[in-house]
N, C-alpha and C positions, 0 to 999 in steps of 0.2 A: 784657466782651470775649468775642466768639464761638473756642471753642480748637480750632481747626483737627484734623483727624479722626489718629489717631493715625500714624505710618508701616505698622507691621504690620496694619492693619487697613483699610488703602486697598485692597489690592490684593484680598481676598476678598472687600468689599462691591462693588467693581468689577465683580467676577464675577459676584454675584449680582443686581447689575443688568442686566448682559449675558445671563445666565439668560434674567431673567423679557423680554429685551426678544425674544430669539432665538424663545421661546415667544410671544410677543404678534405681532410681525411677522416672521413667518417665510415669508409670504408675498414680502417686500419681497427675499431673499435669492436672490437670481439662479442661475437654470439651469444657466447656462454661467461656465466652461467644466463638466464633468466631472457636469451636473446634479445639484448639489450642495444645491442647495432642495430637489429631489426626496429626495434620500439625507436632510436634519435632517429631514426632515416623516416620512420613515419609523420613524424611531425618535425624533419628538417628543415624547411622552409621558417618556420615559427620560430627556430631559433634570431633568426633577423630581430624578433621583436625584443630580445634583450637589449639591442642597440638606444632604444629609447630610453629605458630606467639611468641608461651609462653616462646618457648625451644631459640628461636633466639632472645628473649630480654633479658633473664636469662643469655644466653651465652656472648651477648654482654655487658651487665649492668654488668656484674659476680655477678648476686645474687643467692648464692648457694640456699637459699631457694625454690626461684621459680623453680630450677632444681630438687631439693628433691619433690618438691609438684604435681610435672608432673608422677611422678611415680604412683601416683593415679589413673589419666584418663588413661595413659596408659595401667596398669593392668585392669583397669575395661572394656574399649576397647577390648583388647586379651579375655578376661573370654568371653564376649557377642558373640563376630567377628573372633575370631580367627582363629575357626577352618572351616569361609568359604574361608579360603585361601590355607589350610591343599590341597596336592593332593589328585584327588582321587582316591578311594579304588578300586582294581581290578577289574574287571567284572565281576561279578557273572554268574552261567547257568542257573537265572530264572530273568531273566530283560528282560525289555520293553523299549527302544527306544524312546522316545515319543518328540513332534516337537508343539509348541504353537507361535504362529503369528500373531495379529491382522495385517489384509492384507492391511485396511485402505481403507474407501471408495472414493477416489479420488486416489487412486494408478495407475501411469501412464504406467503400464508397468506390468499387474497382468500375462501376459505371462511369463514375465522374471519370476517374481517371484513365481509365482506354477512349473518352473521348478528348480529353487534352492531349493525347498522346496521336490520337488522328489530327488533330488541329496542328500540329508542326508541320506536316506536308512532308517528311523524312521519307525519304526511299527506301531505307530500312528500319524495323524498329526491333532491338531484342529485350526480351521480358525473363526474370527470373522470379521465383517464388509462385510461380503458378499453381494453385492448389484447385483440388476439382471441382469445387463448388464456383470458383470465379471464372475457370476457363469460361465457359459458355459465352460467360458476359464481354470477354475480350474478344472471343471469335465474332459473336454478331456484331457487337461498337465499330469492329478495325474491317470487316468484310469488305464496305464498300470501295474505300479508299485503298487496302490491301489484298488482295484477288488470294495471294499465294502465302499460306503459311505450313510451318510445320513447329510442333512441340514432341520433345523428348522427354519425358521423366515434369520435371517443375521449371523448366526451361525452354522459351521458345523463341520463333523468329516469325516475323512478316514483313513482307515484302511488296512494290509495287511490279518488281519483274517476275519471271515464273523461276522456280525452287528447283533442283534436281539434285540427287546424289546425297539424297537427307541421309544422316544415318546419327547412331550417338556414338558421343567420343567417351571413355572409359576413366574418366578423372576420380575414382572412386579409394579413398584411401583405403589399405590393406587393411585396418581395425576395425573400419565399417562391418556390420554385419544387416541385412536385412536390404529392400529397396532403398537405394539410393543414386538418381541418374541428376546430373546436374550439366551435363556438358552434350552439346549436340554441331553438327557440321553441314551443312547444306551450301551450292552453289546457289550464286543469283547470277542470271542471265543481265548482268548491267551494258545499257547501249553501248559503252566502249571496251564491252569483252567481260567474258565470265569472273567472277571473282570468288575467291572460296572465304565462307562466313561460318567463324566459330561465335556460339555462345556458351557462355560457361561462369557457373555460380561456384568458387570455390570454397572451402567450409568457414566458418567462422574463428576468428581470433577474439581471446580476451586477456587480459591486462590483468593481473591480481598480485600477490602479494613476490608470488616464483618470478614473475617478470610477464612477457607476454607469452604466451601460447600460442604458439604458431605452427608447430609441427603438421600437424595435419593441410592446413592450407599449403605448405611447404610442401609436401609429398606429392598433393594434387596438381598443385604449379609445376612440377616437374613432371608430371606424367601430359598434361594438355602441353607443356613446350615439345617433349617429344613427338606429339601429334603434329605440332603444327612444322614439328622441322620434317616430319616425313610426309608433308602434303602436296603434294605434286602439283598442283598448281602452284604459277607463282604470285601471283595476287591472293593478300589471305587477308581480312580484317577480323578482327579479335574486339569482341567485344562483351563487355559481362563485369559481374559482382565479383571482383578477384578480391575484397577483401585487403585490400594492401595499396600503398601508393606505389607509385613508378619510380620510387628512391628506396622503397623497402628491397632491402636484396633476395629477401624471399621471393620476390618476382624475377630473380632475374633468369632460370630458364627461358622467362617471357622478354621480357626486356633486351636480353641478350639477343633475339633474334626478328623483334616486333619492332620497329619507330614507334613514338610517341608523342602527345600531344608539344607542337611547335610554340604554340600561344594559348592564353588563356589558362587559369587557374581551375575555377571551375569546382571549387568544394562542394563536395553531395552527401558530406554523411557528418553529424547527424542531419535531419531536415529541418531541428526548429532550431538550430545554431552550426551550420555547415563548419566543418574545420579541414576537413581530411576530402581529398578523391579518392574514394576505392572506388567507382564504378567507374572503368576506364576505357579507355576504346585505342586501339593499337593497329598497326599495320603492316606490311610485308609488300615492296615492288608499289610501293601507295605512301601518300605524306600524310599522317594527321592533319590539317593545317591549324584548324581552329576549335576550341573546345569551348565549351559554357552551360552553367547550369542554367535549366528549366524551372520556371515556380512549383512550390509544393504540388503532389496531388495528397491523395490518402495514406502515404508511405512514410516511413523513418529514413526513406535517399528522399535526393533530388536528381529526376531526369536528366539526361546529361547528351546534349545533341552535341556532335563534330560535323565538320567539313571532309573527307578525306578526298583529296584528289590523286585519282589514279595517274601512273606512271605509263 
């Protein structure tokens, strides 16, 4: 006779089925109201961490089930996450360097920080939240080391090759009224063939009592996907303040058509307790290989260097 699962130990294998199912189809978790698919996809990864409170009751209570039941989230966790923890893969001889940082407009100290930002040695570096009083101080810091830059709106790029075909891209949601340029497009002449470089700061999401507010970030992710699907080149790296993870489905105009980081976690936001990557860096005909965050500079991110090896 089969002996039916203990009482104390229904209700945490329960959960750790619930886990691993919220992790598997989180897709299936609906929008509306308060886009709340959007908000578990943002801190999807973190659901893993329920596994510990489950495994420390299991252990303590000894309900071998709740231990057998953990084997679920867990494998489902490793299949999703696993291999951003994997080292990474050796340097190829056709990669790009590349350096993403919203600088933060109230950054007390944009000197310190455009020279740590020259010290990575990155062949790209893009910067968001430029405001006019700091620009200066990023053009003369990053000159030497970067020959070639261009800034659109509070949004910029430097480079160690030479820039062509700058222009800005129009990620402006429709409610906006007044100046607002946060997305811009330039080729870099990279030694193993031109590549087209977006940067782009998309609006702000907050959390409150409706759920998240997303919409607007929403609308702007869908107008820079459409940019980057009609961009005629086919190398395209993407890099910028999107505001969202790369599991949030608000990105997935982007997502849908960009690779993402292979390895490497790499949380940037907050800066004085990382949880989340919104500052991401994406690719097209190119691999992300490797991602990781940068130490503090003066900002509420964390600098965020990849590898991208072209195709």
């Amino acid at each position: 006779m089969v002996r039916p699962l203990p009482a104390r130990g229904r209700v945490p294998a329960a959960l750790a089925v619930l886990t691993a199912g919220l992790m598997t189809f989180h897709g299936a978790v609906p929008n509306t109201p308060g886009r709340v698919g959007s908000l578990l996809e943002s801190f999807l990864p973190w659901l893993g961490a329920a596994v510990v409170p489950l495994f420390l009751y299991g252990l303590l209570r000894r309900t071998p089930a709740t231990l057998v039941a953990l084997l679920l989230p867990v494998a489902v966790w490793t299949h999703l996450f696993g291999d951003l923890l994997l080292p990474p893969d050796a340097a190829g001889p056709r990669e790009l360097v590349v350096v993403q940082h919203n600088v933060a407009d109230d950054n007390p100290d944009p000197a310190g920080t455009a020279r740590a930002l020259a010290g990575t040695g990155a062949d790209l570096i893009a910067l968001e939240e430029l405001v006019p009083d700091a620009l200066p101080v990023y053009e003369r810091a990053l000159a030497a080391r970067y020959p070639h830059h261009v800034v659109r709106g509070t949004v910029g790029l430097w480079s160690r090759y030479p820039l062509s075909g700058a222009r800005t891209v129009d990620i402006k949601p429709a409610d906006l009224t007044g100046p607002w340029s946060r997305g811009l497009r330039a080729v870099a002449a990279a030694p193993h063939g031109e590549v087209a470089v977006y940067v782009a700061h998309l609006p702000s999401v907050r959390i409150g009592p409706r759920g998240l507010a997303s919409a607007r970030r929403d609308e702007s992710a869908g107008l820079l996907g459409r940019a980057v699907a009609a961009e005629p080149l086919d190398r395209v790296v993407l890099l910028g303040d999107l505001n969202g993870t790369a599991d949030d489905r608000g990105l997935d105009p982007l997502t849908s058509r960009l690779g993402v980081a292979r390895r490497g976690f790499a949380p940037s936001f907050p800066a004085g307790l990382p949880v989340v990557r919104i500052d991401q860096v994406m690719a097209r005909s190119a691999t992300v290989a490797h991602v990781r965050a940068l130490p503090a500079t003066g900002s509420d991110h964390l600098p965020v260097a990849a590898r991208v090896a072209l195709h």
